[in-house]
C-alpha positions in Angstrom: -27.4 16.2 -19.6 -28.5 13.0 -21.4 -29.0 9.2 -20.2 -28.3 6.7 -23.1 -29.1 3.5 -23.0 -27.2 1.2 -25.6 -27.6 -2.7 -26.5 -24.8 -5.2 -26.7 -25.7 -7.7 -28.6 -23.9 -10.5 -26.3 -24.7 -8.1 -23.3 -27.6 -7.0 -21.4 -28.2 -3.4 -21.5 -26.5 -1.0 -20.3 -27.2 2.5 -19.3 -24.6 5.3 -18.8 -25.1 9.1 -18.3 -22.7 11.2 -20.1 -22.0 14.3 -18.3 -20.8 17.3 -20.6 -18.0 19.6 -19.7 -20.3 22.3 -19.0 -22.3 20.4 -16.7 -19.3 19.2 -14.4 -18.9 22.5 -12.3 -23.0 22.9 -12.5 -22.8 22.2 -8.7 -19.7 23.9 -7.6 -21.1 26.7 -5.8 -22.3 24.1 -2.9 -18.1 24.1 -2.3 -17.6 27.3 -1.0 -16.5 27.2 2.3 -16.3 23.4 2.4 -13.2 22.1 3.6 -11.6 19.6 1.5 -8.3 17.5 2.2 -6.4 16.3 -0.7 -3.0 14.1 -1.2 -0.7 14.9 -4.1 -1.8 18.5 -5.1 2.0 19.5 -6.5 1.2 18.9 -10.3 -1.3 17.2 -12.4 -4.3 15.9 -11.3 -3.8 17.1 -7.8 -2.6 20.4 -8.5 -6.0 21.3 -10.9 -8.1 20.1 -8.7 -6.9 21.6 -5.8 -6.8 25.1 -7.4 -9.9 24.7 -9.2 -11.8 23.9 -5.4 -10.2 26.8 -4.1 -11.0 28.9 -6.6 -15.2 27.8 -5.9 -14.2 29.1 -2.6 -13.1 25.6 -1.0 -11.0 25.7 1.8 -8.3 23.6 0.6 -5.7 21.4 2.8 -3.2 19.3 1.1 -0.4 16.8 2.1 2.1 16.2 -0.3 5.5 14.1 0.1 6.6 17.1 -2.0 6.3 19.7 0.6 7.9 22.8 -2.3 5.7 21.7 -5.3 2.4 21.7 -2.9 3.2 25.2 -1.4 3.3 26.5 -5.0 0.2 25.3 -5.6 -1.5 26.7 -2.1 1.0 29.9 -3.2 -1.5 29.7 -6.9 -4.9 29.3 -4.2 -4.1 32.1 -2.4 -3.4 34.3 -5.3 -6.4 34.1 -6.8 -8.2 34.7 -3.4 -8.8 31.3 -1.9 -7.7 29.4 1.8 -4.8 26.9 1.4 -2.7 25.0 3.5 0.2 22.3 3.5 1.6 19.7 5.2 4.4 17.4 4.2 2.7 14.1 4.7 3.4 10.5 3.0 0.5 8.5 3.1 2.2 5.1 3.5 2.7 6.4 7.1 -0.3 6.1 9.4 0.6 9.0 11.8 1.0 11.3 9.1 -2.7 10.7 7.5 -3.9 11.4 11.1 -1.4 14.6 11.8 -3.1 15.5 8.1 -6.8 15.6 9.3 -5.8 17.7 12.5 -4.0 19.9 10.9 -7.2 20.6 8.7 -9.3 20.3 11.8 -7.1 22.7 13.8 -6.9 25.2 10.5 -10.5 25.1 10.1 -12.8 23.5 12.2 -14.1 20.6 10.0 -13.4 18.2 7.3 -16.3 18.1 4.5 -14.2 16.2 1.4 -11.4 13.8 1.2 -9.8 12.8 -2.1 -7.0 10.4 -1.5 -5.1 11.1 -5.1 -1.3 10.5 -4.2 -0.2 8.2 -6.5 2.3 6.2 -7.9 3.0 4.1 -11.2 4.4 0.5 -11.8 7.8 0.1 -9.4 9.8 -3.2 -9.8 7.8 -5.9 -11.7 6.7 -9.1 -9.9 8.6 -11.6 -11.0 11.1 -9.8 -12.5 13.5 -12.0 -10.0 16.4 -10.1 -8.8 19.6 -11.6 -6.7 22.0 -10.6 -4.1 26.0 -10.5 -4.0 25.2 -14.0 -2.9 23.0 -15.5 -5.5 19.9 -15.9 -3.4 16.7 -13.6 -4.1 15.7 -10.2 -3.4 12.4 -9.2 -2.2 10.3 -7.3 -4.0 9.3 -3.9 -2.6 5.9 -2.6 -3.1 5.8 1.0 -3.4 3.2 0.9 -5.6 0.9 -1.3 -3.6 2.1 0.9 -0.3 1.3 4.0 -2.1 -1.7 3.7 -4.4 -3.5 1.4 -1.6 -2.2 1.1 1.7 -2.1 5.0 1.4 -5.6 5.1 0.6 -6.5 2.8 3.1 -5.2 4.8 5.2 -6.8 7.6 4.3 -10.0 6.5 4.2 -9.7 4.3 7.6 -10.1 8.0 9.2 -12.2 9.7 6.6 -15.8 8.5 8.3 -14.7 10.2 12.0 -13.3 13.1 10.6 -16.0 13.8 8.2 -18.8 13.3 10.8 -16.7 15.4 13.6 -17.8 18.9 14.0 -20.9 18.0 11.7 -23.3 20.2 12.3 -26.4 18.8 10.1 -27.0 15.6 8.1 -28.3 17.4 4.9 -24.4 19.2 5.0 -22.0 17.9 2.2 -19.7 15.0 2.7 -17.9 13.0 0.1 -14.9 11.0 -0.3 -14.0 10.6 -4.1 -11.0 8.2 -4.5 -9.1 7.9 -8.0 -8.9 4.7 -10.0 -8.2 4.3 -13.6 -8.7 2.1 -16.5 -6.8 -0.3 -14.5 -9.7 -0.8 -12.3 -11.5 -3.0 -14.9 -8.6 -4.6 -17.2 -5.6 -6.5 -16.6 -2.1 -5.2 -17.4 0.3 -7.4 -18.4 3.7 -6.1 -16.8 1.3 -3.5 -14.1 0.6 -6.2 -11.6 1.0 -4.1 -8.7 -0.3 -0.8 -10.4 -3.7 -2.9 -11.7 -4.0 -4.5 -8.3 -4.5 -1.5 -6.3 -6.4 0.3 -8.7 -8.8 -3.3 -9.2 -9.0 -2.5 -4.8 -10.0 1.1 -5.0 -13.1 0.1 -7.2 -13.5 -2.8 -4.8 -13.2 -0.3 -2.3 -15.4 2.2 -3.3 -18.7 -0.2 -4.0 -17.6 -1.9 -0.1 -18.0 1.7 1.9 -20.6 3.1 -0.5 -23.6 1.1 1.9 -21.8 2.1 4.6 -20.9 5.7 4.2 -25.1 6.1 2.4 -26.9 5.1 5.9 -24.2 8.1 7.4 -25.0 10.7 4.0 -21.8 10.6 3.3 -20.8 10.5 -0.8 -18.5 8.2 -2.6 -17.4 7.8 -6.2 -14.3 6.6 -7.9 -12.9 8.1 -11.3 -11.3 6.3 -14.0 -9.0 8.3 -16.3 -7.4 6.9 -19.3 -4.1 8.4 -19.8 -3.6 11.8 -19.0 -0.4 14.6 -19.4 0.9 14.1 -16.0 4.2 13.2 -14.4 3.0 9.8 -14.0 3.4 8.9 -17.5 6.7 8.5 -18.9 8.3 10.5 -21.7 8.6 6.9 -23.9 5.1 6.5 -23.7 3.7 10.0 -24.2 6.1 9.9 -27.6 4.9 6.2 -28.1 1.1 7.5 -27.7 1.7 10.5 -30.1 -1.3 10.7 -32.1 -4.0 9.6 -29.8 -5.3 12.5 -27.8 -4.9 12.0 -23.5 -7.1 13.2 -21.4 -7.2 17.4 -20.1 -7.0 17.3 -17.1 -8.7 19.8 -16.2 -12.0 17.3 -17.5 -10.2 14.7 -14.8 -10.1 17.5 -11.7 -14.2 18.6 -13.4 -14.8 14.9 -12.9 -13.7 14.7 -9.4 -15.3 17.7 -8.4 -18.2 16.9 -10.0 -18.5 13.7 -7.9 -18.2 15.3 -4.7 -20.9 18.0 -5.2 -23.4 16.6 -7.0 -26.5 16.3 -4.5 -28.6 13.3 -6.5 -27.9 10.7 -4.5 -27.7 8.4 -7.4 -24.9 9.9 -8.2 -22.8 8.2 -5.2 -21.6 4.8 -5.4 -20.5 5.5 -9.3 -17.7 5.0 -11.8 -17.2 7.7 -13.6 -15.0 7.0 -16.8 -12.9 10.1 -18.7 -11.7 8.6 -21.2 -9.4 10.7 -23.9 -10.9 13.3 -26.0 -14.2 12.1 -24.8 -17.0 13.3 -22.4 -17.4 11.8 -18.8 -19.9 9.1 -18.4 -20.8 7.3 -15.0 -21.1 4.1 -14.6 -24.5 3.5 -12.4 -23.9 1.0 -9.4 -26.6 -0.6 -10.7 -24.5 -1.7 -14.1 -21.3 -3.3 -11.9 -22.4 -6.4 -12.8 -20.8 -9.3 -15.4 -21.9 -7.2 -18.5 -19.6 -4.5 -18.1 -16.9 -6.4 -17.2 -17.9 -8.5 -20.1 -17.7 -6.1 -22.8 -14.3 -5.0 -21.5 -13.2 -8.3 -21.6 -14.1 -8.7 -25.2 -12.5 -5.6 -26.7 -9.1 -5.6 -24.7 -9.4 -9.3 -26.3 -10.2 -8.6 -29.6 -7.2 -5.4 -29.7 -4.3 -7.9 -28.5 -5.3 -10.8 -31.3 -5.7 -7.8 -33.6 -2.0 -6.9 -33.0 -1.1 -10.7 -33.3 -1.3 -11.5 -30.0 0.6 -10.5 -26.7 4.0 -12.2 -26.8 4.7 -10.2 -30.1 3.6 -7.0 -28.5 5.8 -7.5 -25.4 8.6 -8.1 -27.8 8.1 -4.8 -30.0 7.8 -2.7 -26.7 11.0 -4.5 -24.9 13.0 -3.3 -28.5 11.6 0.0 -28.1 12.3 0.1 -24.5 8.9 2.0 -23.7 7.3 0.9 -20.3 5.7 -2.1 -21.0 2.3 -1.3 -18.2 2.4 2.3 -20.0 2.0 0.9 -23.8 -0.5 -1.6 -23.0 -2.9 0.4 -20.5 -2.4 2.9 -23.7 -3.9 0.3 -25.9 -6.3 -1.1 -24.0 -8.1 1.9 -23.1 -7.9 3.4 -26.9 -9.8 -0.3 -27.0 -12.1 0.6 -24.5 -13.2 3.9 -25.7 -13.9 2.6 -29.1 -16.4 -0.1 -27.2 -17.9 2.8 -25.1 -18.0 5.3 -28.0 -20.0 2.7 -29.6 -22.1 1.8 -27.4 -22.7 5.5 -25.8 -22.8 7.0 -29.0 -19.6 8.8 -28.1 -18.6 9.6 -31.9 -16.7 6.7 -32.6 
């Protein structure tokens, strides 16, 4: 694994460490017998990383909404000789995170990882104004914001006495690893609530990461640009035809590299898996303006290059593609050319 440091010229420097594909699973062994609890494991992200912890011999717990897609996926554990469970749980509900945790406490005795990944994508636009039979206006909902971070609020409101019950020595693994996205660092015109809560998971992540170090508990977010999921919409997968998305089984290596790695530099990171690149993390030490600077100036420099953002909106609203999908799309295409630049990435 190497560190590279690389110089912006209107930047100071910055240092990321890429971390290969064969290095993300370098310590999985330190899973088996862990016991992890997962939202969201019935496809996608969820599903591959849940399969892939049990298959290091994790004991995984999962609570799903989608009670029948998550049992196929503890059906796929057991198969291939791991410990699964379910429980249908919607995180947006308080009791149901806690009858989550003692449900893994009661199956197995303790709670070692938590990965809040239940998740949602843009759902009603604010200020897309809508009116009743009589004329006045209709409130907004916010499943996205309910979802994506009042359920991991939720979540992690209980991780810290869960994690530390039962624990029977400091030096034993504990980790939360929360998932963000590109939307943690840009501005999506069209995804206010979806950039909102994933801006609040990073936020979240660098406020409990002094907390949860003085207890030896891990935390790290991940950032995924656009991967072959559920989440993303037909339109947009045919409107991003050409530009590789991210395998998700890199995403779930990402994730589970996070939680097992024992350096405890790696806690409190970002770690960025951005299309047909490697993972980097971001240091804690490099959350400062001149990351958020050079993201600025490429997202910045893509919409003038396209003639600005009222033409783009326009072309999108013709094609009737999802307007946060197509610009998250082209910002983080943006974004990896910065990085691959700068981290010598191959662009």
């Amino acid at each position: 694994m190497s560190t590279v440091q690389a110089q912006d010229t209107l930047t100071s420097e910055v240092t990321a460490i890429h971390i290969p594909d064969d290095e993300l699973f370098r310590y999985a062994g330190s899973l088996r017998d862990k016991v992890v609890v997962i939202t969201g494991a019935s496809a996608g992200i969820g599903k591959e990383t849940a399969t892939k912890l049990g298959a290091y011999g994790a004991k995984v717990v999962i609570g799903d909404l989608d009670f029948s897609g998550s049992e196929k996926t503890v059906e796929e554990i057991r198969k291939n000789g791991g410990k699964a469970f379910v429980l249908k749980c919607d995180v947006t509900v308080f009791d149901d995170i806690v009858a989550l945790y003692e449900f893994a406490m009661d199956k197995f005795g303790a709670v070692d990882i938590v990965i809040p990944n239940a998740g949602v994508t843009e759902i009603g636009r604010l200020g897309d104004v809508r009116f009743d039979e009589n004329g006045k206006p209709k409130a907004l909902g916010f499943k996205t914001i309910q979802v994506n971070l009042i359920g991991v609020l939720n979540t992690l409101h209980l991780a810290q006495y869960y994690l530390l019950k039962n624990r029977k020595d400091r030096t034993d693994l504990k980790a939360v690893i929360l998932l963000g996205s590109v939307a943690s660092w840009l501005g999506l015109p069209g995804g206010a609530q979806y950039t909102a809560s994933k801006h609040a998971v990073l936020g979240l992540m660098r406020s409990m990461h002094p907390v949860y170090e003085r207890m030896g508990i891990r935390i790290a977010t991940i950032h995924p640009f656009f991967a072959d999921t559920a989440i993303v919409p037909v339109p947009v997968k045919i409107f991003l035809s050409g530009i590789p998305l991210v395998p998700i089984p890199r995403i779930a290596g990402a994730i589970i590299y996070a939680a097992s790695n024992p350096d405890r530099a790696a806690s409190g990171c970002a770690y960025m898996v951005l299309d047909d690149g490697p993972v980097f993390r971001i240091p804690k030490e490099e959350f400062k303006l001149g990351v958020y600077k050079m993201i600025d100036e490429r997202s910045n420099a893509l919409f003038k290059a396209v003639g600005g953002m009222v033409r783009l909106v326009r072309a999108i609203r013709k094609m009737k593609v999802p307007l946060v999908g197509v610009v998250v799309a082209i910002v983080s295409w943006g974004l990896y050319g910065r990085f691959g630049k700068q981290f010598g990435l191959g662009l």
